[in-house]
C-alpha beads as a LAMMPS data file, in Angstrom:
LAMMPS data file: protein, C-alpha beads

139 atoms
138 bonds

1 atom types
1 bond types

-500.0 500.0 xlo xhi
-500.0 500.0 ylo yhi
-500.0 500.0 zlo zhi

Masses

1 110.0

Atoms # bond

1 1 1 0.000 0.000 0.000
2 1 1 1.152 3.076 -0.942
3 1 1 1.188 6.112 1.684
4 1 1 0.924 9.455 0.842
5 1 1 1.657 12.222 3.234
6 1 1 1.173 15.947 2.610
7 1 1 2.087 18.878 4.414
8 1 1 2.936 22.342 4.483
9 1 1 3.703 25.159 6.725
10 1 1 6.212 23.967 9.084
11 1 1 5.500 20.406 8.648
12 1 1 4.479 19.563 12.251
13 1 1 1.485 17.468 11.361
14 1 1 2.980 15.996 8.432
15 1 1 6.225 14.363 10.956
16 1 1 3.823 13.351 13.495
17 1 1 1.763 11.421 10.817
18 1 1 4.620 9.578 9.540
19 1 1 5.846 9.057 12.947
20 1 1 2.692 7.146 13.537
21 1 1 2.086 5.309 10.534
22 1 1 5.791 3.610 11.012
23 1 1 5.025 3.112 14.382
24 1 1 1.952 0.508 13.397
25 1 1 3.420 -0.425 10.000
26 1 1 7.358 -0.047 10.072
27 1 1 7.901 -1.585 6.618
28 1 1 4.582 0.679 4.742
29 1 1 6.021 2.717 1.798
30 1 1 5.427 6.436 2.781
31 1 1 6.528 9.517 0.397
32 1 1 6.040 12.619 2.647
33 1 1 5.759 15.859 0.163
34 1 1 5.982 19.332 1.567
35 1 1 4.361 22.138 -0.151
36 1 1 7.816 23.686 1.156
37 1 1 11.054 22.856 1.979
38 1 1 10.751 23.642 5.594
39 1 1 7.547 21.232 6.027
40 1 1 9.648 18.366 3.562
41 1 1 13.033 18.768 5.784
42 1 1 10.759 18.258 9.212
43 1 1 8.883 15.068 7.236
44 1 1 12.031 13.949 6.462
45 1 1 13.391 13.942 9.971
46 1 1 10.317 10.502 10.384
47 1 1 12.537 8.482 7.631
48 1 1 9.552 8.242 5.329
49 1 1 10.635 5.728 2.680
50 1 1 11.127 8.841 -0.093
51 1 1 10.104 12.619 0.300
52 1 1 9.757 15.759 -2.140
53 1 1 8.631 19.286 -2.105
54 1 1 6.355 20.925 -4.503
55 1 1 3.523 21.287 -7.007
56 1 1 4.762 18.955 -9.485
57 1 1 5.303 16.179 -6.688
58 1 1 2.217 16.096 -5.668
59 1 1 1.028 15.823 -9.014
60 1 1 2.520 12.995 -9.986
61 1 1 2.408 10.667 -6.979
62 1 1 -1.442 11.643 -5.976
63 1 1 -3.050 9.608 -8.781
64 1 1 -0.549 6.716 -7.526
65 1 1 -1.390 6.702 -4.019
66 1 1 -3.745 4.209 -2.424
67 1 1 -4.189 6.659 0.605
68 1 1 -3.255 10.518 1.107
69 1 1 -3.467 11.447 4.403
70 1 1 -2.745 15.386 5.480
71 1 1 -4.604 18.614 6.870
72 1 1 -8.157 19.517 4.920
73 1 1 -6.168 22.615 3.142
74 1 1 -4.690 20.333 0.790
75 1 1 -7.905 19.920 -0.744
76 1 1 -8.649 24.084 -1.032
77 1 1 -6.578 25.877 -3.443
78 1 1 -4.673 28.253 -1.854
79 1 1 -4.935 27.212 1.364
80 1 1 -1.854 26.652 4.558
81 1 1 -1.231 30.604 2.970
82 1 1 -1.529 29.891 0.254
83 1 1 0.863 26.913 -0.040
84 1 1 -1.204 24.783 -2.360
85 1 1 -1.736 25.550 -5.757
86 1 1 -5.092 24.888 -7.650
87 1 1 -3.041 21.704 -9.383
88 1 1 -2.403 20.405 -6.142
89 1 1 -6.167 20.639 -4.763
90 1 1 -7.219 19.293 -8.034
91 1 1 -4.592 16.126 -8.155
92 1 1 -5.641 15.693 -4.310
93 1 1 -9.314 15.784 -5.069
94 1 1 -9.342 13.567 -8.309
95 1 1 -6.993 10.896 -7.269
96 1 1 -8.335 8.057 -6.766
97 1 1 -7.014 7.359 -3.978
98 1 1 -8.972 7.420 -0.289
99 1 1 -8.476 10.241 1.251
100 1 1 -7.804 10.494 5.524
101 1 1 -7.922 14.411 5.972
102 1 1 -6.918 16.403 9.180
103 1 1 -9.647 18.700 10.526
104 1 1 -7.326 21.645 11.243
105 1 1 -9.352 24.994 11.671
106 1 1 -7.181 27.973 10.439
107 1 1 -6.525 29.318 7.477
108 1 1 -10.173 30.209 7.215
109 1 1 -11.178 26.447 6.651
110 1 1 -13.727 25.251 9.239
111 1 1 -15.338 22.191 9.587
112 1 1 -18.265 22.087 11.225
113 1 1 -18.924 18.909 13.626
114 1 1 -15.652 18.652 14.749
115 1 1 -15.109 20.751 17.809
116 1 1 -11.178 21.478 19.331
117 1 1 -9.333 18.818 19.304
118 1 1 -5.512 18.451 20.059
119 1 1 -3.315 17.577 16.826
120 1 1 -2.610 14.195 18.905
121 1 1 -6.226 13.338 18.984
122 1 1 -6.895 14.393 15.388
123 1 1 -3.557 11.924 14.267
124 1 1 -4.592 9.278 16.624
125 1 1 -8.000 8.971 15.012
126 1 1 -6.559 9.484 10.992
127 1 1 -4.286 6.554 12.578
128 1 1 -8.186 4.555 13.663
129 1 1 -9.005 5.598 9.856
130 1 1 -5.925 4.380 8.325
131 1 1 -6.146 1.087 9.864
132 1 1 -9.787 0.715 8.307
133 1 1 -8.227 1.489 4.872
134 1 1 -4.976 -1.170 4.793
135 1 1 -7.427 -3.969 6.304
136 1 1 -9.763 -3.301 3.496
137 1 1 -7.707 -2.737 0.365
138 1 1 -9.616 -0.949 -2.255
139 1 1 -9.477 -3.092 -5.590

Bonds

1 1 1 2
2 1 2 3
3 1 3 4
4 1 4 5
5 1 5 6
6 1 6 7
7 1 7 8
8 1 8 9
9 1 9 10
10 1 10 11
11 1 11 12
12 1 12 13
13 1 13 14
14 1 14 15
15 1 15 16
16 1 16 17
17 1 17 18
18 1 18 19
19 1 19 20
20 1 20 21
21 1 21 22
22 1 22 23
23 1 23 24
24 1 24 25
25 1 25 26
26 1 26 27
27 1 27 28
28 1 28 29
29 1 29 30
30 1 30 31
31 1 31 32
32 1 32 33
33 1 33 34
34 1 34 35
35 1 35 36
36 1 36 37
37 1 37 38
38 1 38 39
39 1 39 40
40 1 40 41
41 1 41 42
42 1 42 43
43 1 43 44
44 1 44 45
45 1 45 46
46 1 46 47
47 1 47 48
48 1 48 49
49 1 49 50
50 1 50 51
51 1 51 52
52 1 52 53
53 1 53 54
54 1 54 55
55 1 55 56
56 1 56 57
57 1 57 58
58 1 58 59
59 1 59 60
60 1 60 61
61 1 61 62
62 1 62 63
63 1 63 64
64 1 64 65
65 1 65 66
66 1 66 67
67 1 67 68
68 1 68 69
69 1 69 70
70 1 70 71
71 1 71 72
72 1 72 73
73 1 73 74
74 1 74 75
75 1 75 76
76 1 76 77
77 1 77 78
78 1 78 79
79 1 79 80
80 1 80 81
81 1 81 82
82 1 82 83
83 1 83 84
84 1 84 85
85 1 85 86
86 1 86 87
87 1 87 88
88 1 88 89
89 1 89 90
90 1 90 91
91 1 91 92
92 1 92 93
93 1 93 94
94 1 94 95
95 1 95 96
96 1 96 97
97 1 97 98
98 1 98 99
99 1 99 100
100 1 100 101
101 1 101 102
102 1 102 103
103 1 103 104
104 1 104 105
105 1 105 106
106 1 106 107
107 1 107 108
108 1 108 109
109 1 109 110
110 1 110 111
111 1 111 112
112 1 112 113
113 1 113 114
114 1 114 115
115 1 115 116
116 1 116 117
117 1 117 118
118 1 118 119
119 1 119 120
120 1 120 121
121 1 121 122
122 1 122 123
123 1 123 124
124 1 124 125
125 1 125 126
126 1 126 127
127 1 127 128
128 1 128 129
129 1 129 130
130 1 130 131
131 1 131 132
132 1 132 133
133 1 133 134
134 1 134 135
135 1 135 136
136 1 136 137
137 1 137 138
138 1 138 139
């Protein structure tokens, strides 16, 4: 299964998410992407198994991921300041891949239902939501 983490800003979220993922599934095939070299350099410091920074990165390995997993804003062009471009959001939101998306309320993204949660909380439960996805592979 192929693991795709995205994140921007200072790449906080991102790290912790890999962190986790290698925790339950040391040998799982991550590529961590920042939308900037400062978010890809703190990604990198989990040992995903490869890691870029960019537009064209995410691109290319969204339609080849079987899950992406990062805050909402990749989905909203423009969001994390900017940071994702409308051929991210689009590549994000077309791939066919399922899609495990942190609830993170700035940016002027809210999601209604969701409350305050701690980042810990919100990557424990993507972790509850990953586990759903690699014990039913989609076909």
């Amino acid at each position: 299964m192929r693991i795709l983490v995205i994140d921007g800003q200072g790449g906080k979220i991102g790290k912790s998410l890999i962190e986790a993922i290698k925790k339950q599934w040391p040998k799982a095939h991550i590529t961590a992407i920042g939308t900037n070299s400062l978010a890809t350099a703190a990604m990198l410091k989990a040992a995903p198994s490869e890691a870029a920074t960019g537009e064209n990165p995410v691109v290319l390995c969204a339609p080849r991921a079987d899950v992406i997993i990062g805050p909402i804003g990749v989905l909203v062009a423009d969001a994390l300041l900017g940071e994702v471009t409308p051929r991210m959001a689009v590549a994000v939101g077309q791939s066919p891949a399922e899609k495990i998306l942190i609830p993170v309320n700035r940016c002027n993204q809210r999601v209604a239902g969701v409350g305050e949660r701690s980042a810990s909380e919100l990557i424990e439960d993507a972790m509850r939501l990953l586990l759903e996805a690699m014990a039913s592979p989609r076909e």
